[in-house]
C-alpha positions in Angstrom: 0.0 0.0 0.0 1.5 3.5 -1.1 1.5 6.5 1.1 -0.9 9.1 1.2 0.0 12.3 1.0 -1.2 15.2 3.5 -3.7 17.3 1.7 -5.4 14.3 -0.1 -8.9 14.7 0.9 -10.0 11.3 1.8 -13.2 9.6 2.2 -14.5 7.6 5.9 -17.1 6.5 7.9 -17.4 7.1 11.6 -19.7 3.9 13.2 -21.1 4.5 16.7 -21.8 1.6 19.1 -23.3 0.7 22.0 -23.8 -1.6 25.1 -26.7 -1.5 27.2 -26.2 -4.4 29.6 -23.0 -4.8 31.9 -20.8 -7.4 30.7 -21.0 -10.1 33.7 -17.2 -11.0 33.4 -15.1 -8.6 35.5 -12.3 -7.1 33.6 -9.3 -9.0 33.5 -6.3 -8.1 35.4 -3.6 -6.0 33.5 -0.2 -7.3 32.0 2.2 -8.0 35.1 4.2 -4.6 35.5 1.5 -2.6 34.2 -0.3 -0.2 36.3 -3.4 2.1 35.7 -3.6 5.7 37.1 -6.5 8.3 36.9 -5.4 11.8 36.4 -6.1 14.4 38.6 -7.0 17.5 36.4 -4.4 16.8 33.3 -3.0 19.6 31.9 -3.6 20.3 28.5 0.0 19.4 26.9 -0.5 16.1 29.1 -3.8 14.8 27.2 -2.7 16.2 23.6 0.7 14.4 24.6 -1.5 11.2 25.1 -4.1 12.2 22.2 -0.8 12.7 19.5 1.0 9.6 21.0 -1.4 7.4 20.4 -4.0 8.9 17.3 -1.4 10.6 14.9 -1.0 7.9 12.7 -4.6 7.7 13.0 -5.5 11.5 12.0 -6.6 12.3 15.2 -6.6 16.1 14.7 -9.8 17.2 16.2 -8.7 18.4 19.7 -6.4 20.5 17.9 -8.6 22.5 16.2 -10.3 23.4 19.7 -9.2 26.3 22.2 -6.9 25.1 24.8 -9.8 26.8 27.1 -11.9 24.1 25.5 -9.9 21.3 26.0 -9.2 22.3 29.1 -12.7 22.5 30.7 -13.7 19.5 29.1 -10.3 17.0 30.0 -10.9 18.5 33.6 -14.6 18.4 34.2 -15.5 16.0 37.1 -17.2 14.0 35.0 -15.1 13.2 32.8 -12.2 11.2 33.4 -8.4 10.3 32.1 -6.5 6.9 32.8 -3.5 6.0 32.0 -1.8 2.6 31.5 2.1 2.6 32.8 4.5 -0.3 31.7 8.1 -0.1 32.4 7.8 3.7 33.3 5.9 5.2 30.4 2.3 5.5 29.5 1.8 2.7 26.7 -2.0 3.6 26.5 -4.6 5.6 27.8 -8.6 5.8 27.9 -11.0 8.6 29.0 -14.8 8.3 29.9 -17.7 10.6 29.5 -20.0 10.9 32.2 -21.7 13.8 31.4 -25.1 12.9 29.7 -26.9 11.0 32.6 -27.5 6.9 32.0 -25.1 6.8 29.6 -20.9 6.6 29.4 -19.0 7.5 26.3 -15.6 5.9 26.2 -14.3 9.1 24.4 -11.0 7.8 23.6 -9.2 5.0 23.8 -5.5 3.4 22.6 -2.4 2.5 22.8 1.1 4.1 21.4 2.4 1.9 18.0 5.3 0.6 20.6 2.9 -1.5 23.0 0.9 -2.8 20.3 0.3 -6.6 20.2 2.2 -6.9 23.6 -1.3 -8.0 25.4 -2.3 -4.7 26.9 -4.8 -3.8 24.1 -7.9 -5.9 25.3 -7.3 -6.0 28.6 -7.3 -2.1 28.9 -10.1 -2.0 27.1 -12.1 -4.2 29.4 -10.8 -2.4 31.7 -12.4 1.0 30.5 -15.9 -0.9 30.1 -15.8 -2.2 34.2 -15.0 1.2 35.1 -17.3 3.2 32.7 -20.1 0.6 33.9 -19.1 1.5 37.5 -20.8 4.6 38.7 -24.7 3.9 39.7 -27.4 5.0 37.3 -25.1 3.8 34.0 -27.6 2.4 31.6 -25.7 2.4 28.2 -21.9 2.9 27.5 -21.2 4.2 24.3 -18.4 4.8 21.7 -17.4 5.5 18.2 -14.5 4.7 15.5 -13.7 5.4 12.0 -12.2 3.7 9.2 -9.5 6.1 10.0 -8.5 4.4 12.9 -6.7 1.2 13.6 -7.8 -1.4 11.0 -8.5 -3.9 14.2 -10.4 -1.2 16.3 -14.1 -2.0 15.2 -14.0 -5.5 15.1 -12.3 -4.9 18.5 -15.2 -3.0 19.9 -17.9 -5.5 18.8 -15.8 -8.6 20.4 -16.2 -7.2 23.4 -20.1 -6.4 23.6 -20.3 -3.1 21.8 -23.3 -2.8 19.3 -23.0 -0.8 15.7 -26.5 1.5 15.7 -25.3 4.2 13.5 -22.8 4.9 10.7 -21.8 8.2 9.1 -19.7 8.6 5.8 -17.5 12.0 6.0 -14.2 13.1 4.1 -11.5 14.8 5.5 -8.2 16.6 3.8 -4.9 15.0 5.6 -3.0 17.2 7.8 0.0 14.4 7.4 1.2 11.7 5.0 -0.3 8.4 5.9 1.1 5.3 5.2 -1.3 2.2 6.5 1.6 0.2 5.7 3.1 1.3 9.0 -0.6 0.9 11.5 1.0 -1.7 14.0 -0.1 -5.0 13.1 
């Protein structure tokens, strides 16, 4: 597969899913050496850090083209919050989870850098997010959404572990940066 260059406009579709039941399996414990740790208000550069680290490959680009005012108010509003996965002393992933509509938690983002891919972590943090988006009372539905943008894995990743498709959207978007799928971690 070639590379694409930045300012191709390119076509994709963003699929939302959904879970409305708990899974009954507890999430599984994390990779030995591996330890999870919600942020206490994140600064700005700290998320984006995260958010590039782990989506630029990926064309995540949308936080970027919000105010840092913006970002900030909604990275530290209490209902919303950041984890971050540690393995031999850097974060390797990260997740963040939307309470703010009542009933429902979005798992706004979720990934792991290109190094700690296929090393295990991948499901397990994801399962992780689920049990603790699930765990504050009154959480009816947990939601999220991908794009054909993202890892090639990531939707058939969601729908393995309980999330339902109930919407798709077809978009286009101009590259900010050359993209070459041959290098999306296998």
């Amino acid at each position: 597969m070639s590379v694409i260059p930045a300012g191709t406009e390119i076509p994709f579709t963003i699929t939302y899913l959904e879970m409305t039941e708990q899974p009954e399996a507890p999430a599984p414990a994390l990779p030995e050496g591996t330890r999870l740790e919600r942020c206490a208000a994140p600064p700005v550069w700290f998320f984006l850090s995260l958010y590039d680290a782990v989506g630029q490959m990926y064309e995540w680009v949308d936080k970027h083209t919000e105010a840092t005012e913006a970002v900030r108010a909604y990275i530290q509003d209490p209902d919303v919050a950041l984890f971050v996965a540690y393995r031999d002393g850097w974060p390797n992933g990260f997740f963040q989870l939307d309470w703010r509509t009542p009933g429902t938690c979005e798992l706004a983002y979720f990934g792991l850098v290109p190094e700690a891919i296929g090393g295990g972590l991948g499901g397990r943090l994801l399962r992780t997010a689920i049990a603790t988006g699930w765990a504050p009372d009154g959480v009816t539905r947990m939601t999220v959404n991908t794009c054909t943008l993202d890892h090639p894995r990531a939707l058939d990743l969601y729908k393995r572990v309980g999330f339902r498709p109930y919407r798709t959207e077809d978009h286009a978007r101009v590259l900010t940066r050359d993209r070459d799928p041959s290098q999306f971690p296998a």
